[in-house]
C-alpha positions, 0 to 999 in steps of 0.5 A: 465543492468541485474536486479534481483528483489526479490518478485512479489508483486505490487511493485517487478512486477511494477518495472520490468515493469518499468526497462523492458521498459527502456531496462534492462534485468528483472529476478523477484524472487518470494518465493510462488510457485504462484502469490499471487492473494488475500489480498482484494483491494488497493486504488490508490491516483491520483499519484499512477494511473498516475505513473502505467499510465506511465508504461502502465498498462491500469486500465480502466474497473479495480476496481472502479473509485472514485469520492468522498472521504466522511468522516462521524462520528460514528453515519452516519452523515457527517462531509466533503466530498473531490472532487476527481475528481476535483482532477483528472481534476487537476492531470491528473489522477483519483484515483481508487480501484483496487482488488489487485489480478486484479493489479497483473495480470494486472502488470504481463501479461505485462512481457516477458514470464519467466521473473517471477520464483515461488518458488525462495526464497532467502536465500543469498544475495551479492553485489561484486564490479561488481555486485550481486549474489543470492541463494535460498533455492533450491540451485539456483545461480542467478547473475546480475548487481543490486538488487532491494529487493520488498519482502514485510515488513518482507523482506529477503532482507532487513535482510540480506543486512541492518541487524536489526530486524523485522518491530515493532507492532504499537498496531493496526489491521486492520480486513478487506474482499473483499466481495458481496457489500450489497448495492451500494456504487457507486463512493464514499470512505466513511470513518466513524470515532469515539472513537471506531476506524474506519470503511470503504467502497468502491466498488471494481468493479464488484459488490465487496466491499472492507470494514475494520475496525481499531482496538486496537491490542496488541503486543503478542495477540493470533488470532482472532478466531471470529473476526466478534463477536469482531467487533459486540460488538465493533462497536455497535450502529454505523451508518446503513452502519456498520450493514448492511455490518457485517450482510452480511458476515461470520466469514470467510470472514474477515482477520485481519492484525496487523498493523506494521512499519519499521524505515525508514533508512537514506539509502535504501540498500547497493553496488548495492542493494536498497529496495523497497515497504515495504521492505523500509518503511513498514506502517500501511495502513491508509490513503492507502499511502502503495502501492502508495508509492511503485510505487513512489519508482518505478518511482524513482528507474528507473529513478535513474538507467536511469540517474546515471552514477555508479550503486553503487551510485545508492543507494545514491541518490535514497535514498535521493529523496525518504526518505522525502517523505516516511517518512512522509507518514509513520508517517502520516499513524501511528499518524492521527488515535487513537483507545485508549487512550486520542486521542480518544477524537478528534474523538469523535462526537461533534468535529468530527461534528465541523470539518464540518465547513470547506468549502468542496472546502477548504478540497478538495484543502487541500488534494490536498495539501498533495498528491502533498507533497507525491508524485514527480509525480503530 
């Protein structure tokens, strides 16, 4: 079968692995006139690495391997610490924190020669009885047997194949760099919780440090020209690590990322289209569930190509395997953090404090418990 894939981020070049190796024809179809290399470091949960595992993308010496995920309060003092690699030990596969650029050299270097074509933006989809076509905006034609739309959370696919508008505001930003770590966080995610919002470290390998911060962000503000300053005043007061990492970097390093959402749909595209990735169910990337749950659609996808019959039903029951868990990832990501309001109270320091009475084993088996829900993979 001869697939076109929309966009050449992780989930579009993950996909055309996956599809490659299972003896489909790939072309990729990326608008930017270069592979996007930047957008800071990706946390991979055990699913995640297990299913770029299967696709044979070799992670080791990429990033950091994580050992513990801790969770603190404002003040540094922690409240719980997760085994990750008893996780590992038990799934098979460990999690990690990749520089995204590194992912997507590492997914596209496994590719024929000329499977990718930069500068391809799509701007016509469809999908005849027989099959797909495509045109760009330079007025090329492409033709194939399926889609697979992977073209990020403000999706041409998605538009033209489902209508609808754009994914909403949630009402928070997400400033965050990849940056020279200022001390050694070593094999440890931490994640600092208070009234204010949240804040988190992990290395990234090679002596980088992934950091962000979430905050309230209303819909129609302008840009942050001075997003450090913002972060200063917000964030005052809070433990050492918080200082340590704003006084070590410059008002240029840091981005900040409105955090959106997309309602995900009962279906997933239409004929012989499907969505992927964001362009699917597009999530605010708290607890990191955006680019494990695209490769979840990955392996799904392929397999749904593999074993179902008709293409055009393809839709169906790929749809249907995926939605649950997409779903409750993205409501999870969009509900378990308050950086306003009422809900900010079960941040606060006392009953932040009070949750550490939970046995870590208990906690470690209860995120266990949830990365299982999310995935069909471990």
């Amino acid at each position: 079968m001869r697939v076109l894939v929309v966009g050449a981020g992780i989930g579009g070049l993950a996909a055309a692995r996956g599809l490659i190796a299972a003896g489909h024809e790939v072309v990729v179809l990326e608008q930017a006139q270069e592979l996007r290399l930047g957008g800071g470091a990706v946390t991979l949960w055990c699913n995640g690495t297990a299913i770029l595992g299967d696709l044979g993308v070799d992670l080791e010496g990429a990033g950091q391997r994580l050992a513990t995920l801790r969770l603190r309060t404002a003040s540094g003092r922690t409240v719980l610490d997760f085994d990750l690699e008893a996780l590992a030990e038990r799934f098979g596969s460990a999690a990690r924190v990749v520089p995204r650029g590194s992912l997507i050299t590492l997914l596209e270097s496994g590719l024929p020669e000329g499977t990718v074509r930069l500068g391809a933006r799509v701007t016509d989809v469809r999908s005849e009885r027989d099959g797909v076509r495509v045109r760009t905006r330079a007025g090329q034609d492409y033709s194939g047997d399926f889609l697979v739309g992977a073209d990020g959370v403000h999706s041409r696919v998605r538009s033209l194949v489902l209508g609808g508008g754009p994914a909403a505001l949630t009402g928070v930003a997400t400033c965050q760099a990849l940056t020279p770590a200022p001390f050694d966080p070593g094999s440890v995610t931490t994640m600092m919780v208070g009234r204010q919002g949240d804040f988190g470290f992990m290395g990234a390998g090679d002596g980088l440090m992934q950091w962000f911060f979430d905050v309230p962000w209303s819909p129609g503000a302008p840009p942050e020209d001075k997003p450090l300053e913002m972060l200063r005043r917000r964030f005052a007061g809070w433990g050492g690590p918080v200082a340590r990492v704003l006084a070590s970097v410059e008002n240029g390093d840091a981005e900040v990322f409105p955090h959106t959402r997309h309602k995900v749909p009962l279906r997933w595209g239409e004929g012989r289209c499907v969505l992927l990735g964001d362009a699917a169910h597009g999530m605010p990337p708290v607890m990191a569930q955006g680019t494990n749950q695209a490769l979840e659609d990955v392996a799904t996808l392929v397999d749904c190509l593999d074993t179902v019959p008709d293409p055009a039903a393809v839709v169906r029951v790929y749809s249907s395997r995926r939605r649950r868990q997409a779903a409750l990832a993205s409501t999870l990501a969009s509900h378990s953090l308050a950086v306003s309001g009422p809900r900010t109270f079960m941040q606060s320091e006392y009953l932040m404090r009070m949750n550490g009475s939970v046995p870590p084993r208990l906690a470690t088996r209860g995120l266990g418990r949830l990365l299982r829900t999310l995935s069909s993979r471990i």
